[in-house]
C-alpha positions as CSV (number, residue, x, y, z in Angstrom):
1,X,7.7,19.0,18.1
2,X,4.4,20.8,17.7
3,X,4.9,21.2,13.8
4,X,5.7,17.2,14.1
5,X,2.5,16.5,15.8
6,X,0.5,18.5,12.9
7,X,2.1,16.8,10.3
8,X,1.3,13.0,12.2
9,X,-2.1,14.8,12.0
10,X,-2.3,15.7,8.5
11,X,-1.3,12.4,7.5
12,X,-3.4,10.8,9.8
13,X,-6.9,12.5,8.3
14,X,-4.8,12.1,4.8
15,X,-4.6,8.1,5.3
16,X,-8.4,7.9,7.1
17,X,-9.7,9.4,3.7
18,X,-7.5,7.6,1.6
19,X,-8.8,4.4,3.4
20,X,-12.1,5.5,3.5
21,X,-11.7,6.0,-0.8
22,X,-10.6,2.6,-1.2
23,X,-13.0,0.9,1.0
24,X,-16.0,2.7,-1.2
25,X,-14.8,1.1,-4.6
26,X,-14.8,-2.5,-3.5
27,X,-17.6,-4.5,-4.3
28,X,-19.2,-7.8,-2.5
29,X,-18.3,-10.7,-4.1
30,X,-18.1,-13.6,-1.6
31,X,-16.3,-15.4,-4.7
32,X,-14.0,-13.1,-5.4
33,X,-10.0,-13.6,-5.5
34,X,-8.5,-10.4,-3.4
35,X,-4.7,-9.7,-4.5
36,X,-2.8,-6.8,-2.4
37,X,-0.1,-5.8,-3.7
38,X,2.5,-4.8,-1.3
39,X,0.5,-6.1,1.5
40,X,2.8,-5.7,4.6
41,X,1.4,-8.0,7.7
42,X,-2.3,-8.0,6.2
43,X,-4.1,-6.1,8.5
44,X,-5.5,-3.9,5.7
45,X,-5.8,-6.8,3.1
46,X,-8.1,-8.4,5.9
47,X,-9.8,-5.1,5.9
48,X,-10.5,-5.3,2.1
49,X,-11.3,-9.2,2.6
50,X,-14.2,-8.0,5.2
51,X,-15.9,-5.5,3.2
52,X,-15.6,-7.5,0.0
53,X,-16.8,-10.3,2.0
54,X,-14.3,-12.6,0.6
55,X,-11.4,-15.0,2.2
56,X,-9.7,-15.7,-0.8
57,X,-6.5,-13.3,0.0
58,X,-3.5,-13.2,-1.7
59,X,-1.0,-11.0,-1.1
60,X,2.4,-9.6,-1.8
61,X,5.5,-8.3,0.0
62,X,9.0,-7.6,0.2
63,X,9.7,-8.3,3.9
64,X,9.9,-11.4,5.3
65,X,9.1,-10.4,8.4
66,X,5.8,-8.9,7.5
67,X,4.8,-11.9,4.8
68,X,5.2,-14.5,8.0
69,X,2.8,-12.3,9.9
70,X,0.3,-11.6,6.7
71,X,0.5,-15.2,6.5
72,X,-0.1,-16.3,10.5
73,X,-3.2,-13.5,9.5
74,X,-4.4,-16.4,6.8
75,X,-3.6,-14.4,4.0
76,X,-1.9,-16.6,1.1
77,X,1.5,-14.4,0.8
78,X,4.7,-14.5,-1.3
79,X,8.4,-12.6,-1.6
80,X,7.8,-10.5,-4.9
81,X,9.6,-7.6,-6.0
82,X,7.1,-5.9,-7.9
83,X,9.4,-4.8,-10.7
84,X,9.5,-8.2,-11.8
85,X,6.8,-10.8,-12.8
86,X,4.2,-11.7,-10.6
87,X,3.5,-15.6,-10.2
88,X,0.4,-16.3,-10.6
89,X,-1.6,-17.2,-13.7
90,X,-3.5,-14.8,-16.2
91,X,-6.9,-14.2,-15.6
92,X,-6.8,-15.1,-11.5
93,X,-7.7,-11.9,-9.4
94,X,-11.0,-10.4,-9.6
95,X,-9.4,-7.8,-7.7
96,X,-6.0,-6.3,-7.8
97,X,-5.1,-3.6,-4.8
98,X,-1.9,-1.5,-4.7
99,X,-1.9,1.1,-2.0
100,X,1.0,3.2,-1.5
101,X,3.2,1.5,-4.3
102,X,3.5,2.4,-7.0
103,X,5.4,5.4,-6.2
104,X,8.3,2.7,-5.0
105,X,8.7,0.7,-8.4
106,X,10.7,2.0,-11.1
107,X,9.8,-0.3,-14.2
108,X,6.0,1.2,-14.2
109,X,5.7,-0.6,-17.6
110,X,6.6,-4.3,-16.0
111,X,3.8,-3.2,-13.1
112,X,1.1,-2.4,-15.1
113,X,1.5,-4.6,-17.4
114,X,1.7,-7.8,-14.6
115,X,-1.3,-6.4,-13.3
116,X,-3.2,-6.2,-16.4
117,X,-2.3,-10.1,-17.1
118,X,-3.6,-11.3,-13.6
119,X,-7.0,-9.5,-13.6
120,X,-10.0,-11.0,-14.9
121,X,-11.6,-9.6,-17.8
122,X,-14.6,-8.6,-15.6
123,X,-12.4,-8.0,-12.4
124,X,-11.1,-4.3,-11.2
125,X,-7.8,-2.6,-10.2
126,X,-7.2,0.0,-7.5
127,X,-4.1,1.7,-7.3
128,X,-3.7,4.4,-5.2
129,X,-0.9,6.4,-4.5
130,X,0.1,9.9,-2.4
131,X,-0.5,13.3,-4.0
132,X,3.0,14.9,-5.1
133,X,1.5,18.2,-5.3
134,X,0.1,17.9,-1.6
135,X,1.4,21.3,0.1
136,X,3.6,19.1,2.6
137,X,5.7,17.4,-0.4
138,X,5.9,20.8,-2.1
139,X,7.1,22.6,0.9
140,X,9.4,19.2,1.1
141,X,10.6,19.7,-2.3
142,X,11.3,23.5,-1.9
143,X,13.9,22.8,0.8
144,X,15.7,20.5,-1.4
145,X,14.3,17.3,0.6
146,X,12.6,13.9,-0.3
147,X,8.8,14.0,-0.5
148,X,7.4,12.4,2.1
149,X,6.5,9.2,0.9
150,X,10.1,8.7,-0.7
151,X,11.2,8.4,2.9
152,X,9.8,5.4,4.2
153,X,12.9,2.7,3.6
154,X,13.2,0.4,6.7
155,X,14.7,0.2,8.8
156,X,13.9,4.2,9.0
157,X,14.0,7.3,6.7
158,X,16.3,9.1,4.9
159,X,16.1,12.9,2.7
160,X,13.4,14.9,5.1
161,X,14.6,15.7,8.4
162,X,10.8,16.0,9.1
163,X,10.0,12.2,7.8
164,X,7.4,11.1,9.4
165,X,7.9,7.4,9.1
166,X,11.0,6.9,11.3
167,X,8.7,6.8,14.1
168,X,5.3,6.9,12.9
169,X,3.8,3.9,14.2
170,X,5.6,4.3,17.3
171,X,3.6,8.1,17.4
172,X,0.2,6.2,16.5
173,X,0.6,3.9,19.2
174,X,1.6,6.6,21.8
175,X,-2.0,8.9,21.3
């Protein structure tokens, strides 16, 4: 349990920074078209509206579930699997956001390439993903298990008997 708690920790201080990251790069732009990729129920894409200072949100996701709640959050939301192409015209984001995955798609080509189409000329990306080389993945990999962010399938985890997802949120909620 204890070495549990430390790793909730870890990841904890790992996603504050991460978030922290992100929130430095955006820019104000009351204007500005906000696409988040992967966008689960939109409380972070509401995050990045706020600091941008925008409301034009657009969002992604895979889960219904989570695109009715991104959606209730008045974040404009669609089913995409990110492999594939996204709808939307060229030239329509002024900012494109992928947090957390990229590491999930296998046609990186397709990705990039979607992304590249629906960003203004003038407009910026930010993609950021987990560190593979991070000394919990390595230690992960050593044991012949998934690293961590690999184990984050609903409806739990599978490949590290120490994933951290299965219950994560239910462990946030709990402290």
């Amino acid at each position: 349990m204890f070495l549990r708690k430390k790793l909730i920790h870890l990841v904890d201080n790992a996603k504050n920074d991460n978030d922290k990251n992100i929130l430095g790069l955006l820019e104000k732009n009351s204007n500005a078209r906000l696409m988040d990729l992967g966008c689960d129920d939109g409380k972070w894409t509401l995050r990045l509206g706020e600091k941008v200072c925008t409301k034009n949100l657009f969002g992604i996701d895979i889960v219904d579930k989570k695109i009715q709640e991104a959606i209730k959050k008045g974040i404009e939301c669609k089913k995409v699997d990110l492999n594939n192409d996204l709808p939307f015209e060229d030239n329509y984001f002024d900012i494109v956001h992928a947090n957390q995955v990229i590491e999930h798609i296998y046609d990186l080509d397709k990705f990039m390439s979607e992304i590249y189409r629906v960003v203004m000329l003038n407009g910026y990306v930010i993609i950021s993903t987990e560190n593979l080389a991070s000394w919990h993945n390595i230690f992960s990999l050593l044991f012949g298990w998934q690293p961590f962010s690999a184990t984050n399938y609903l409806p739990g985890s599978i490949g590290n008997p120490l994933a951290l997802w299965k219950n994560y949120e239910s462990s946030i909620d709990k402290s």
